[in-house]
C-alpha positions in Angstrom: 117.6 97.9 73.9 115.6 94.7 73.8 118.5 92.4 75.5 118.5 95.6 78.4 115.0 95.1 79.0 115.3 91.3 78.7 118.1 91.9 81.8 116.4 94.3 83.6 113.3 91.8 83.9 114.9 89.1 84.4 117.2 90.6 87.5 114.8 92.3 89.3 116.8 95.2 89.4 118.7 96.2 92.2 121.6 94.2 92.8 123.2 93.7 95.9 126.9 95.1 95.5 124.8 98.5 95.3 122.3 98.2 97.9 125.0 97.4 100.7 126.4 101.0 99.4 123.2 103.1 99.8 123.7 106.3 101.7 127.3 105.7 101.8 128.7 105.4 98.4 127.2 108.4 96.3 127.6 106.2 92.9 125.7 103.3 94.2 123.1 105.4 95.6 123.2 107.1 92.0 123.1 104.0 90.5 120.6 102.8 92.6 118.1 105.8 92.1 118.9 105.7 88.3 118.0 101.8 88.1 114.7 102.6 89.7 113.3 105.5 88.0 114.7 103.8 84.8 112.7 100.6 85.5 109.4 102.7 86.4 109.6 104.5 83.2 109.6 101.2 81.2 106.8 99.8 83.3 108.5 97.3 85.1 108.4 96.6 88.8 111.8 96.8 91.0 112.8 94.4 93.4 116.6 95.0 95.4 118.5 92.4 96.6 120.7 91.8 99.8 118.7 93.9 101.7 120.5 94.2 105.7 119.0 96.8 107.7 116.1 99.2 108.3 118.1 101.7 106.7 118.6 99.8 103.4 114.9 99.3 103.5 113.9 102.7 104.6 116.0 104.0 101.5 115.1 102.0 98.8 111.3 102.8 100.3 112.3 106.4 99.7 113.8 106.3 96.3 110.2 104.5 95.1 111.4 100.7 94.9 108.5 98.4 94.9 109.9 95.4 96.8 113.1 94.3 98.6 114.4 90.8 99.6 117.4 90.0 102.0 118.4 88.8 105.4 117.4 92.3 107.1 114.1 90.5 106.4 114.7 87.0 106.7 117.7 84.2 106.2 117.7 81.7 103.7 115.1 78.9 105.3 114.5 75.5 104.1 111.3 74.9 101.9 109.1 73.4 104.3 109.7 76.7 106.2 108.8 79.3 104.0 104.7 79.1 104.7 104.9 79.2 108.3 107.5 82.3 108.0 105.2 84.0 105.4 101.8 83.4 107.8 103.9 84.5 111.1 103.4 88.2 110.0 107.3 88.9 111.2 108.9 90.0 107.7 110.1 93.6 108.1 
């Protein structure tokens, strides 16, 4: 059990092979909604990855995940980048 916690820390959670099959795959939308309320019940935060569209987001949102990352919000950007995209107020 220690080296899951140790993984599920360190990974944020949910990956983006089963985001991209949310609401369309019933065993990534399982695994999905199983990661989650796993991760709550330890205490630890959840972030998914590869998030692509509203509906991704709107989803995850549902199922109780605390924070999502991918290009629905945003493309990779160079570093002198980031503040001004962060202060524009346009992230989903």
């Amino acid at each position: 059990m220690p080296s899951f916690k140790l993984f599920c820390a360190w990974t944020g959670v949910s990956k983006r092979s089963f985001v991209k099959g949310l609401g369309e795959d019933v065993e990534d939308t399982a695994i999905v909604g199983m990661v989650i309320d796993l991760a709550h019940v330890l205490g630890m935060k959840v972030v998914a990855e590869g998030v692509e569209s509203a509906h991704h987001k709107e989803q995850l949102k549902e199922m109780g995940c605390d924070l999502a990352q991918g290009f629905y919000f945003a493309e990779a950007q160079p570093g002198g980048e980031i503040e001004a995209l962060l202060t524009s107020g346009s992230l989903g």
